[in-house]
C-alpha positions in Angstrom: 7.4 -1.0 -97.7 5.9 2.4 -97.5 2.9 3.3 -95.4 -0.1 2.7 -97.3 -0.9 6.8 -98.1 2.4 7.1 -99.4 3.0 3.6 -102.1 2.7 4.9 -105.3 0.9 2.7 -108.7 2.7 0.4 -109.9 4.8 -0.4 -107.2 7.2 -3.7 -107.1 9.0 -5.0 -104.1 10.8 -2.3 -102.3 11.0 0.1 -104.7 8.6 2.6 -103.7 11.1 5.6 -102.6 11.0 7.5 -106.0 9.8 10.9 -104.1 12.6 13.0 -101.6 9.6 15.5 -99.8 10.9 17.6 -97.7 9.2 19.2 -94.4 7.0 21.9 -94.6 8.9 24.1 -92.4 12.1 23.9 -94.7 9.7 25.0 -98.0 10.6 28.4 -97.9 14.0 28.0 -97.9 14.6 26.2 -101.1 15.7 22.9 -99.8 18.2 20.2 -101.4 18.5 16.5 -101.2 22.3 15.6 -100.6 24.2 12.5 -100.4 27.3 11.5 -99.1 29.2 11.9 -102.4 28.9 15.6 -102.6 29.2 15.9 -99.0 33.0 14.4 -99.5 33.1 17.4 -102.1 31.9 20.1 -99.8 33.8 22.9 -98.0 32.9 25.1 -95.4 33.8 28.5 -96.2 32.6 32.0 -94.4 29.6 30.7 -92.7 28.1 28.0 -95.6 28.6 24.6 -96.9 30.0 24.9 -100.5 29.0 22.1 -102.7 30.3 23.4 -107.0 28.0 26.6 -107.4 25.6 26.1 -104.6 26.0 27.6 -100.8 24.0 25.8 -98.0 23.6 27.5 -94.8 22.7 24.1 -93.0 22.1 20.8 -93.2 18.9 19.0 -92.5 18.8 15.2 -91.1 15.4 13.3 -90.5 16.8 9.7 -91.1 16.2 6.0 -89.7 19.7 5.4 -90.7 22.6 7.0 -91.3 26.1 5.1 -92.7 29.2 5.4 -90.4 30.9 7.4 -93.3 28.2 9.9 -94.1 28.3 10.4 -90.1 32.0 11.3 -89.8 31.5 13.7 -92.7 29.1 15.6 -90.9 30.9 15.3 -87.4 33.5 17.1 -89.5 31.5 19.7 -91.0 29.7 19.8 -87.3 33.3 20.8 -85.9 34.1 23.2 -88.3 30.5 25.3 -87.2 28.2 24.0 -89.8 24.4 24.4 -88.2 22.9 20.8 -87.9 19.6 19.9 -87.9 18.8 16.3 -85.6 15.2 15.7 -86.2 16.1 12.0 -84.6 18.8 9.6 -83.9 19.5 7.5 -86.8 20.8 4.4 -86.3 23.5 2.5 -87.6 22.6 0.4 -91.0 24.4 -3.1 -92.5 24.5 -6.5 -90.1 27.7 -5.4 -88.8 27.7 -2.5 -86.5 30.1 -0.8 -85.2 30.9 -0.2 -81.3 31.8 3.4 -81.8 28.9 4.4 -83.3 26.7 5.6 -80.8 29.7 7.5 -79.4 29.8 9.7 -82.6 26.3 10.4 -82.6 26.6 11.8 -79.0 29.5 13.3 -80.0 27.4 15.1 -83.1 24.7 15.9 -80.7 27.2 17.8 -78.5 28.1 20.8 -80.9 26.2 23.7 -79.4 25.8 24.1 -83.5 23.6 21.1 -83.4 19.6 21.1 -82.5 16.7 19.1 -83.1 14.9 22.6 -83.4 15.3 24.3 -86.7 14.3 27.6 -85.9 16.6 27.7 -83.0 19.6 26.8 -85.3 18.1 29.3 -88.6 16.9 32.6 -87.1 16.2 33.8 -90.7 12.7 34.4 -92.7 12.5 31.7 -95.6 13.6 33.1 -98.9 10.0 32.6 -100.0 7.1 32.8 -97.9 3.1 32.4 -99.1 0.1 30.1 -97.7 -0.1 28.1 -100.8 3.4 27.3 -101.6 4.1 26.1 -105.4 6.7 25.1 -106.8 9.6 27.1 -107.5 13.4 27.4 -108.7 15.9 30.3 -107.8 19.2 31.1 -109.6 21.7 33.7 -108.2 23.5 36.2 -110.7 26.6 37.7 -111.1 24.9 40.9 -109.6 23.5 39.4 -106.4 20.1 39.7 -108.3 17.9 36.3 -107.9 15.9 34.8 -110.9 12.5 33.4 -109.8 11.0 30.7 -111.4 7.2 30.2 -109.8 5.2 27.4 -111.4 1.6 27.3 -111.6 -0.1 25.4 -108.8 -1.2 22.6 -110.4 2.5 21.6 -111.2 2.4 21.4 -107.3 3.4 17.6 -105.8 3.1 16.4 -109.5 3.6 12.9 -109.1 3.0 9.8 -111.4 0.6 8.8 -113.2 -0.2 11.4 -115.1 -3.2 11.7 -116.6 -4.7 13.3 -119.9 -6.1 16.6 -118.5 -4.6 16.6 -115.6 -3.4 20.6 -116.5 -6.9 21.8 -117.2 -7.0 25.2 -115.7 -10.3 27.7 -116.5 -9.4 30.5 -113.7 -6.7 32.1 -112.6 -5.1 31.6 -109.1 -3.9 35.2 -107.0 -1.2 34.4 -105.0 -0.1 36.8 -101.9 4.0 35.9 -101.6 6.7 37.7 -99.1 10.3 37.4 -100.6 13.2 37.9 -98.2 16.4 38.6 -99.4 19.2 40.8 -98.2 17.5 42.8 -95.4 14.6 43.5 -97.3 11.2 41.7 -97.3 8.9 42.8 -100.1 5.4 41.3 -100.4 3.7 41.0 -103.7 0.6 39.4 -105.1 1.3 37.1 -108.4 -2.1 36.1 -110.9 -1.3 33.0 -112.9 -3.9 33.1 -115.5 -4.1 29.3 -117.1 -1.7 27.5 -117.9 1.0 30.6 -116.3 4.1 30.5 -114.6 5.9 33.3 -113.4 9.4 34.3 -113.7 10.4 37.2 -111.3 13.6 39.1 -110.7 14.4 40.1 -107.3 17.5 42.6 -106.8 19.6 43.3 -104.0 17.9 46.5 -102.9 14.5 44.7 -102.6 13.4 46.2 -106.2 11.0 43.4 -108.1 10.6 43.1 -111.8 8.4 40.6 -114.0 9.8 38.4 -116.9 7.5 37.8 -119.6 7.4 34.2 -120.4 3.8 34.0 -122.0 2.8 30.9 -123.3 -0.9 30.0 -124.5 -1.5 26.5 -125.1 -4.5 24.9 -126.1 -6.7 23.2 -123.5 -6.0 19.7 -123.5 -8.4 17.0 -123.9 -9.9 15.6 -121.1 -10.2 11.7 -120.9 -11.5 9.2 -118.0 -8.9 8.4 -115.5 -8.3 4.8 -115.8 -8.3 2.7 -112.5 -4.0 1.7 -112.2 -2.4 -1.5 -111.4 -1.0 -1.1 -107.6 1.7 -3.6 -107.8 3.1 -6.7 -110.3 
């Protein structure tokens, strides 16, 4: 079971884990949760894991346990200069372990690509850098120019249950953000008015442009939160 702060209403037995939250530090960088699967898929071409359309420039591993399979992989991709990020030593899981696996995780640990310290294996800025983080999406173009989806804050760690009024907003937030892309790092202050996202795009040359995507809903109708059932 979870640690108490982190269970979740309506929880039953051990299935509490419906939330992947990554570290703090990664935020900026626009993170991914991956899985062995599409790790069997990936290539490493020209200095980043290619997984279909997306381009990693490291891997991030903060795990109790770790499968022996999922560990070659990454021995592999380790080998081939893929930066690795150790936060710990996982362990082996299943009833039957394996004698060599301890060996492999020394032998992961021994790339000089391979650091528990993040910022000594990603030297770069984060994509996306502001004090109150929200949410946010990025797509790449044909052009090299980045689309910028930026959610309003209070669609920040939205997590169940959800409750009526939840999205009340009556003032705007003003948001100071520092985008990095490309050599350039442009800072720029966003206002969400209520209810706002924002959709930016970013091009090559540092140059930022606004996307209209107004929307004016009506406030919604705020009702008592009702006390929820923490497990069956």
């Amino acid at each position: 079971a979870l640690p108490e702060e982190k269970r979740r209403v309506w929880v039953w037995g051990e299935y509490e884990l419906r939330y992947v939250d990554p570290p703090d530090q990664l935020y900026g960088y626009h993170p991914l949760w991956i899985n062995r699967h599409y790790l069997d898929k990936a290539e490493f071409k020209n200095g980043h894991l290619v997984v279909g359309d997306a381009h990693f420039k490291s891997i991030y591993i903060d795990v109790k346990y770790l499968d022996q399979r999922s560990l070659n992989r990454i021995i592999d991709l380790a080998s081939e200069g893929l930066p690795i990020i150790l936060k710990q030593d996982p362990k082996q899981p299943g009833k039957k372990k394996s004698e060599a696996y301890q060996k492999n995780i020394l032998k992961l640990k021994s790339f000089n690509n391979v650091s528990i310290n993040f910022s000594q294996i990603d030297k770069q800025r984060p994509l996306i850098e502001c004090d109150k983080m929200p949410e946010y999406w990025v797509r790449e173009l044909d052009d090299g120019s980045l689309i910028i989806f930026i959610a309003q804050l209070h669609a920040k760690d939205l997590k169940y249950p959800v409750y009526c009024g939840q999205s009340h907003m009556s003032t705007s937030d003003t948001l100071d953000f520092t985008f990095n892309y490309n050599g350039h790092s442009v800072n720029k202050s966003l206002v969400f008015e209520p209810y706002q996202s924002r959709i930016l795009k970013l091009s090559k040359n540092g140059t930022i442009s606004s996307v209209d995507i107004s929307f004016i809903p009506k406030d919604p109708i705020i009702l008592p939160k009702e006390k929820q059932r923490m497990n069956f």
